[in-house]
C-alpha positions in Angstrom: -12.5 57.9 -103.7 -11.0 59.5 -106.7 -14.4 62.0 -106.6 -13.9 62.8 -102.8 -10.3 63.3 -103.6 -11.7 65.7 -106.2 -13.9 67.3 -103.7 -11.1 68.1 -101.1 -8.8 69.9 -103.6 -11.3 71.9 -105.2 -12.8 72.9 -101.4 -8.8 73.2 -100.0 -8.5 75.5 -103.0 -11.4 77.9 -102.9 -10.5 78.2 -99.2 -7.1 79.4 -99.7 -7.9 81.5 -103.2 -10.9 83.1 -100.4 -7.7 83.8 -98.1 -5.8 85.3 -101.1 -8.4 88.4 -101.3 -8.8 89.1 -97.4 -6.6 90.4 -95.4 -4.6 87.9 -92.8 -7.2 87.3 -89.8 -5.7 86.9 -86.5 -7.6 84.0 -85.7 -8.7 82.6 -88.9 -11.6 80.0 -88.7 -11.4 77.1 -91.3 -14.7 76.6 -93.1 -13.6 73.2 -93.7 -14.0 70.7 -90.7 -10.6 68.4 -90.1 -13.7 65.5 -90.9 -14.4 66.9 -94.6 -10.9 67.2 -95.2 -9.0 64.5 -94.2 -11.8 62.4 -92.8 -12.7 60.0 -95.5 -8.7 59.2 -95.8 -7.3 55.8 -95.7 -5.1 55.5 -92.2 -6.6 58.9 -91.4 -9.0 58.6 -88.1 -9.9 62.4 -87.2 -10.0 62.1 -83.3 -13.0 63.3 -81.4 -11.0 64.7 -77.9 -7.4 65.8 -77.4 -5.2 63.1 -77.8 -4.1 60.9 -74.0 -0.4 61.9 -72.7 1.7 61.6 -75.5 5.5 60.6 -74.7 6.8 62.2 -78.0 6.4 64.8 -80.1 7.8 67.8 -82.2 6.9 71.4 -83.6 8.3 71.3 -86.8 9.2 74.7 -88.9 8.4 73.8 -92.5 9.5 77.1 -94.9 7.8 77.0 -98.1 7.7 79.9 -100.9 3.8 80.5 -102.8 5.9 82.6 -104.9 10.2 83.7 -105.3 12.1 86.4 -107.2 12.5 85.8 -110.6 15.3 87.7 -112.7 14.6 91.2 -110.8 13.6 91.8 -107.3 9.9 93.1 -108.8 9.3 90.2 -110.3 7.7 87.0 -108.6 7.3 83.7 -109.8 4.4 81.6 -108.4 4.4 78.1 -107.5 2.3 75.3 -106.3 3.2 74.2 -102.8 2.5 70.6 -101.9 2.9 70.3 -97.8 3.7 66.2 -97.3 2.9 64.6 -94.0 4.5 61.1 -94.0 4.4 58.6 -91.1 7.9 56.9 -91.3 6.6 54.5 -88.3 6.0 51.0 -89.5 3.8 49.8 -86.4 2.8 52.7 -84.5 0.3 55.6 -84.8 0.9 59.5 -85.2 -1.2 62.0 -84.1 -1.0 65.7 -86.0 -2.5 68.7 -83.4 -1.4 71.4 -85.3 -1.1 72.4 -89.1 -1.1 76.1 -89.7 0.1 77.9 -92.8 1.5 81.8 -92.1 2.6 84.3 -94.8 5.8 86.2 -94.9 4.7 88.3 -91.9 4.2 86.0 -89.3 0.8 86.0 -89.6 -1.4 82.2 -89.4 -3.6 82.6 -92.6 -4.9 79.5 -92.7 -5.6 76.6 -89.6 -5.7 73.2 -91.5 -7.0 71.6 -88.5 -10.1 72.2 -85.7 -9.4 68.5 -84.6 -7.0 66.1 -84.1 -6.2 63.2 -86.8 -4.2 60.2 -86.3 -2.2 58.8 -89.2 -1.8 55.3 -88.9 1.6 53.5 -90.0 2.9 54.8 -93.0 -0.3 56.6 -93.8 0.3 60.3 -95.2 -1.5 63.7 -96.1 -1.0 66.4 -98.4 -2.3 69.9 -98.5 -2.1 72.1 -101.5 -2.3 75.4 -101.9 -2.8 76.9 -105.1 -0.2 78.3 -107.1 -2.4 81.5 -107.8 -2.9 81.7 -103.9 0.3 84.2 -103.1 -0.9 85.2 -100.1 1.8 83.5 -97.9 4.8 85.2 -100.0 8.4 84.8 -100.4 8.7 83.9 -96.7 5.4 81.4 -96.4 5.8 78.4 -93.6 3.6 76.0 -92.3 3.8 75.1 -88.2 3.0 71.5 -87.8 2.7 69.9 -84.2 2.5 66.1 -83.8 2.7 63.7 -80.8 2.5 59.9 -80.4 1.7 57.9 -77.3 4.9 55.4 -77.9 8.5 56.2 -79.3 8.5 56.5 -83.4 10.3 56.9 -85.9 9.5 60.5 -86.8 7.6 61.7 -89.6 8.8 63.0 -93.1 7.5 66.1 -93.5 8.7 68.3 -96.3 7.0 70.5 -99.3 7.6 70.1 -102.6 7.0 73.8 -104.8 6.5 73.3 -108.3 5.6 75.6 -111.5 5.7 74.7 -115.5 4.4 78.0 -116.4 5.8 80.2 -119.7 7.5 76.9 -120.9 9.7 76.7 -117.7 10.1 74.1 -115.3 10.8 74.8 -111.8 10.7 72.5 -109.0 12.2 72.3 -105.4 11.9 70.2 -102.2 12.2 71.9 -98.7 12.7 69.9 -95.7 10.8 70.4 -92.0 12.9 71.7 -89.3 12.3 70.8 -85.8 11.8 73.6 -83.4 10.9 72.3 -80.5 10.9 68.9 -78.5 7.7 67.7 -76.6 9.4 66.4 -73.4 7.7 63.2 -72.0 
């Protein structure tokens, strides 16, 4: 498990370094199927058709920063982003639809997902990106979309950014923001 675990950073982390040196596509294709990723994960069932009617849901807006201002407005200082999908629920399942990362343009650099997966009761995920990837910027967010088939609790989702570089120490947390309500 720890190998596989291994595996999935090193593969999450050549995809986004690969993203780093291209320009932002339009409509980026993962070369990483939701079943390599997340697929071997335990509570983590990667879903073969879109989910039934869900009667809950949320977008959720999570800002992030690859990289902030450091004592001039010339200088950056990169950071590790760790994007944390937590099931709060205690008895029911989750299902995530939609986990894009976009730079400080707007634009989607990187789609996490090409299926579905359900996280089971307080199962969670984490994706990474690299604290030399700076392609998302100052003004990085991910878009995550999630929907479950009963009421929840609603999920934790927040990224932590962390650096120890040049004998500093710099880490944050910043929370998900919901911008918009899947109606019933």
């Amino acid at each position: 498990m720890a190998s596989f675990r291994v595996v999935l950073i090193c593969l999450s982390l050549a995809m986004l370094s690969a993203c780093a040196t291209q320009a932002p596509a339009t409509n980026p294709v993962s070369t990483v199927s939701t079943q390599e990723r997340f697929g071997e994960r335990p509570g983590v069932t990667v879903l073969a058709a879109a989910p039934a009617a869900a009667v809950q849901g949320q977008t959720l807006y999570v800002p992030v920063y690859s990289e902030i201002f450091d004592s001039e407005a010339d200088r950056t200082f990169q950071l590790t982003v760790t994007l944390s999908l937590r099931n709060s629920d205690r008895r029911q399942p989750i299902i995530l639809t939609t986990l894009d990362y976009y730079n400080s343009g707007g634009d989607r650099i990187v789609t996490y997902l090409d299926a579905p997966i359900q996280l089971g009761p307080l199962a969670s995920i984490e994706v990474v990106v690299d604290r030399t990837n700076v392609a998302g910027g100052v003004g990085a967010n991910f878009i995550v979309d999630w929907q479950s088939a009963a009421p929840v609790s609603a999920p934790v989702v927040e990224a932590v950014m962390i650096s120890t570089a040049s004998q500093q120490g710099l880490s944050f947390v910043s929370p998900a923001r919901v911008i918009d309500e899947l109606q019933p």
